[in-house]
C-alpha positions in Angstrom: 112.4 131.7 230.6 110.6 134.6 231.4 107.9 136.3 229.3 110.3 139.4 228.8 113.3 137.3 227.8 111.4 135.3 225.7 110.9 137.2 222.9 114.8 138.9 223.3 117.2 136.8 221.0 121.3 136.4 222.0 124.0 135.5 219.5 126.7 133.1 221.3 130.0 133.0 219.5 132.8 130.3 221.0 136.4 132.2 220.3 137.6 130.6 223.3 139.7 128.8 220.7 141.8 132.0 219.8 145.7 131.8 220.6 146.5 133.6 223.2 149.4 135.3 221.0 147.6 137.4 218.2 148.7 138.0 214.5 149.8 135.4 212.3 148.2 132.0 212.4 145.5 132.8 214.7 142.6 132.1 211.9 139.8 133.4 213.5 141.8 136.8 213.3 142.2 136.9 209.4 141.2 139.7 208.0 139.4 138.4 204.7 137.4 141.8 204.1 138.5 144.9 202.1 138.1 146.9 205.5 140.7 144.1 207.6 137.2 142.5 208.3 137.3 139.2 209.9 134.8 136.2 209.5 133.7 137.0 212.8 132.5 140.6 211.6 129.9 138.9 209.3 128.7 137.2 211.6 127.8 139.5 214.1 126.4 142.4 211.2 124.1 139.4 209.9 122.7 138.4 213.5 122.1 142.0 214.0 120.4 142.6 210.7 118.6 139.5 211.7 117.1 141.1 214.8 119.6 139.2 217.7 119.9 142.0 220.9 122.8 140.1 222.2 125.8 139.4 222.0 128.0 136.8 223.9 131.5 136.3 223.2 133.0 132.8 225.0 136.9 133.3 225.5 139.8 132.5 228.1 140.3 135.0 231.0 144.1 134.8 229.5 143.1 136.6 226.7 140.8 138.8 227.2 142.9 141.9 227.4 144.2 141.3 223.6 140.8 139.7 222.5 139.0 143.3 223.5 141.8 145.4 222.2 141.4 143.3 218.7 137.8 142.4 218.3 135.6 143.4 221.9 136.1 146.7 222.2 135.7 147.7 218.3 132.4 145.6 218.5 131.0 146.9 221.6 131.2 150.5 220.0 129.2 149.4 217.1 126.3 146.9 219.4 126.2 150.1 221.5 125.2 152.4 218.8 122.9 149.7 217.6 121.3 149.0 220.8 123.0 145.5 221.3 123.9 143.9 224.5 127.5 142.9 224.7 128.4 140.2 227.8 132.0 137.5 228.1 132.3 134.3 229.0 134.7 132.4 229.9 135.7 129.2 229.6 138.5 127.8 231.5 140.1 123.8 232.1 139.7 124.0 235.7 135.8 124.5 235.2 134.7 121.5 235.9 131.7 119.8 238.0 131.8 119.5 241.8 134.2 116.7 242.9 136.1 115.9 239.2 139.9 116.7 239.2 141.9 118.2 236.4 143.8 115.0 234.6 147.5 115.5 234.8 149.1 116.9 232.0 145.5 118.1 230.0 146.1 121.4 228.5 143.0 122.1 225.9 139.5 122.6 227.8 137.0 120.7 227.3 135.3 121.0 223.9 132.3 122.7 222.7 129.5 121.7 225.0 131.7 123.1 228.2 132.3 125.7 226.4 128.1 126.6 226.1 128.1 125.7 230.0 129.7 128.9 230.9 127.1 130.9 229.7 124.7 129.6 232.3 124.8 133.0 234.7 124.5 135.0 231.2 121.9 133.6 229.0 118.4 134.1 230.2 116.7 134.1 226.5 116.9 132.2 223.2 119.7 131.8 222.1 122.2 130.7 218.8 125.3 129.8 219.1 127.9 129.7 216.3 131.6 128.9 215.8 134.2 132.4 215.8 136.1 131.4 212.4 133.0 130.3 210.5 130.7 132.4 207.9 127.0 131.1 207.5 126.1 133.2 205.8 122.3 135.9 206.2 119.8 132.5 204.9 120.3 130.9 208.1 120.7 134.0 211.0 117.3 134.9 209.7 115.9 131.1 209.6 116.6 130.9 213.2 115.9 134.0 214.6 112.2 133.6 213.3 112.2 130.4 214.9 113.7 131.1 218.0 111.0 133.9 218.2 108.1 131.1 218.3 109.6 129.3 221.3 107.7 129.2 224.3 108.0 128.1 228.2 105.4 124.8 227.1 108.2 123.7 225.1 111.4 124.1 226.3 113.5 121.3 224.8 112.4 122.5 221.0 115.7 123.3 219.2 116.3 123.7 215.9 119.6 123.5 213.8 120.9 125.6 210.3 120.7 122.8 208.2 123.9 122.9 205.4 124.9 120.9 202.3 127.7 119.0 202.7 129.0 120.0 199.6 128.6 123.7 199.9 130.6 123.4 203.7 133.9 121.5 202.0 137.5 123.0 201.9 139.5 122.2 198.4 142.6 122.5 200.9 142.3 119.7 203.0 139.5 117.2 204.8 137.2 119.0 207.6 134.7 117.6 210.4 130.9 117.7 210.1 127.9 116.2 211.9 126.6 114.3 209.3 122.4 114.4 209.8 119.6 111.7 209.5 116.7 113.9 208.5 113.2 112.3 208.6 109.9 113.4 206.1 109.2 115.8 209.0 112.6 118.3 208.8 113.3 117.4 212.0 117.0 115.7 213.1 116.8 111.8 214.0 120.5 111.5 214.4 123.7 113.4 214.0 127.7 112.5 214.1 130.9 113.9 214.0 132.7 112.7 211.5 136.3 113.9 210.9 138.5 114.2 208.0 135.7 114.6 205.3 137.5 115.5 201.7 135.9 117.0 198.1 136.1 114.4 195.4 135.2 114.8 191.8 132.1 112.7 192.6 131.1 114.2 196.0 132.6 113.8 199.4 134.9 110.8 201.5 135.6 110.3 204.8 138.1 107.4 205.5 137.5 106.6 201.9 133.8 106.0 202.5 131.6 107.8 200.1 129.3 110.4 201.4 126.4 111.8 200.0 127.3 115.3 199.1 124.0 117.0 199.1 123.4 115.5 202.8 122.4 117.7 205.7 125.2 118.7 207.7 125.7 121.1 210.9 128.3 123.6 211.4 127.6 124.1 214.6 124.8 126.6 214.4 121.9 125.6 217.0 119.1 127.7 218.1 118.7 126.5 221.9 116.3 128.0 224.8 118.0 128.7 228.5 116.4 125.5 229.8 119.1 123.4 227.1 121.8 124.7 230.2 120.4 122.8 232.7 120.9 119.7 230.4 123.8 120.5 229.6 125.2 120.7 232.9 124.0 117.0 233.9 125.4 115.8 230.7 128.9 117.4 231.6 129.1 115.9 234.9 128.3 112.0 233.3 131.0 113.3 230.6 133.3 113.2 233.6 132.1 109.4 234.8 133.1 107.8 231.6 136.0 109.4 230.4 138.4 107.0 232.5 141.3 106.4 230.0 141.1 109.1 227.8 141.1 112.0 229.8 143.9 114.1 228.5 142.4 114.0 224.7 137.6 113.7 225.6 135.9 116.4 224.7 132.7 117.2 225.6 130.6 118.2 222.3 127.9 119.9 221.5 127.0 117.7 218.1 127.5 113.9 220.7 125.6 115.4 223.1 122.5 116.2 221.4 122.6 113.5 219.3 122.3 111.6 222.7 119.4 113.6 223.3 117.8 112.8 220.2 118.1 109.2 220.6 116.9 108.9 224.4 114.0 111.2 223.0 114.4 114.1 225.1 114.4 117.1 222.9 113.1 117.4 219.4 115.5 119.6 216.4 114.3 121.2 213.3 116.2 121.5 210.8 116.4 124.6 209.1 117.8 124.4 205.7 119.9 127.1 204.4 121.5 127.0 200.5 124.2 129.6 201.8 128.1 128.8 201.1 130.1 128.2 204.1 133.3 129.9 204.0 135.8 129.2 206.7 139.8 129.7 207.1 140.3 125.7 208.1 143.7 126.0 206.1 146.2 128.8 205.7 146.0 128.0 201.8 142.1 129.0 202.4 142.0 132.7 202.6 142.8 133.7 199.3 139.4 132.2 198.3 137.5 133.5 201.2 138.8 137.0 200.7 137.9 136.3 196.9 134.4 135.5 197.8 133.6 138.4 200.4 134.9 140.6 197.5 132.1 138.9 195.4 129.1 139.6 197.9 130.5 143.2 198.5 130.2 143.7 194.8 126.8 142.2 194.7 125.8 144.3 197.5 125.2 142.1 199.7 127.4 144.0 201.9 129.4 147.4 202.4 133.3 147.6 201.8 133.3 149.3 204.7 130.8 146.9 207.0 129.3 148.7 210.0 129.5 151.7 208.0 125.8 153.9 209.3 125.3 150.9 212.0 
């Protein structure tokens, strides 16, 4: 990381998940703003506002005629006007390390952490990356841009995460996954894990009818990382391939398991960066009735415009 790039800030987005027909059913293309805004939008306005100068979008070379004519080419007008850097990615199944073979039959890629790894010719600065169909709201854009801002080449494996509530990031539609956090006096993360099908109760949260503690630190997928993370992520995706013997149509390399991994063989360090913001996500179809509802809300507590890159 160069002295130049260190103080430049990108924003990664993984879309690669979008369907390859768009329209109905692809959630990370419904329009929950009064404008036909989608979660997405936000997103991007907030990590501007927040100072990021990049922009990198992580999709399928399959779709990337329909993604530009439906998101890319709206949102390179408005980074252009703004000064912002707009770059693809691309992440593919057959992207895979030297040697390793395609399993017969696999169809999906390869999760979250592959997904990362195609941004290694791109990303030369700090960098955040965030799910397409989730909103995290301005708290915790600004939280890590100001941290990512005090990296420096002495300290290359310091990350931080956007630290949420586990009961402000539940759906009432349905159970979600989370990377439930061990926290130490510190801030900084001891531990993470995925944990799947995590419901709202009247009392909290489940998961597999375990209580969870509802006010726990959870991630959403929002890490502030530095260029050098690449590297070890690439290492990491080529022992993914050496132990995925008998399961290799459904493994999935992710980011959350991987760093968790890091954690515990001591090898990077994580702050957390707590944010009080409400997520807002389309998990369910039944769920965008409320997330339209509460975009209406912050539009008419000015927290944005009805029209959103309006003077951008």
């Amino acid at each position: 990381m160069s002295d130049t790039d260190k103080n430049r800030t990108a924003l990664v987005i993984m879309a690669a998940g979008i369907g390859s027909r768009f329209g109905g059913g692809i959630k990370q293309l419904e329009p929950v703003g009064p404008s036909g805004e989608i979660i997405m939008d936000y997103s991007i306005y907030d990590a501007i506002e927040a100072g990021f100068e990049k922009i990198v979008f992580i999709i399928r070379r399959d779709i990337e005629k329909d993604f530009r004519e439906a998101i890319g080419n709206r949102i390179e007008a408005v980074c252009k006007r703004a000064g912002i850097e707009v770059a693809y990615a691309f992440q593919s199944l057959e992207d895979i390390p030297q040697g390793a073979k395609v399993p017969d039959k696999r169809e999906k890629p390869w999760g979250t952490g592959q997904a990362v790894l195609c941004c290694k010719d791109i990303i030369k600065e700090p960098f955040v990356v965030i799910n397409a169909d989730d909103y995290y709201g301005k708290e915790a854009f600004v939280k890590l841009h100001a941290f990512l801002q005090t990296m420096s080449k002495q300290e290359p494996y310091r990350f931080c995460m956007a630290g949420f509530i586990l009961k402000n990031t539940l759906s009432d539609n349905g159970g979600v996954t989370r990377g439930i956090c061990k926290v130490n006096d510190e801030g900084y993360l001891t531990d993470i894990r995925e944990t799947r099908g995590i419901e709202k109760t009247k009392d909290g949260a489940v998961a597999n009818q375990v209580p969870i503690d509802a006010n726990c630190h959870v991630s959403m997928n929002m890490w502030g990382l530095t260029p050098e993370f690449i590297g070890l992520l690439e290492q990491g995706f080529e022992e993914f391939f050496q132990n995925i013997q008998g399961n290799e149509l459904e493994a999935e390399f992710l980011l959350p398991t991987f760093i968790g991994r890091l954690l515990r063989e001591g090898k990077v360090t994580v702050k957390v960066l707590e944010t009080a913001d409400k997520w807002f996500g389309v998990t369910y179809k039944e769920d965008k009735p409320a997330v339209a509802e509460a975009f209406r809300r912050l539009i008419a507590e000015q927290v944005y415009r009805e029209n959103l890159f309006e003077n951008m």
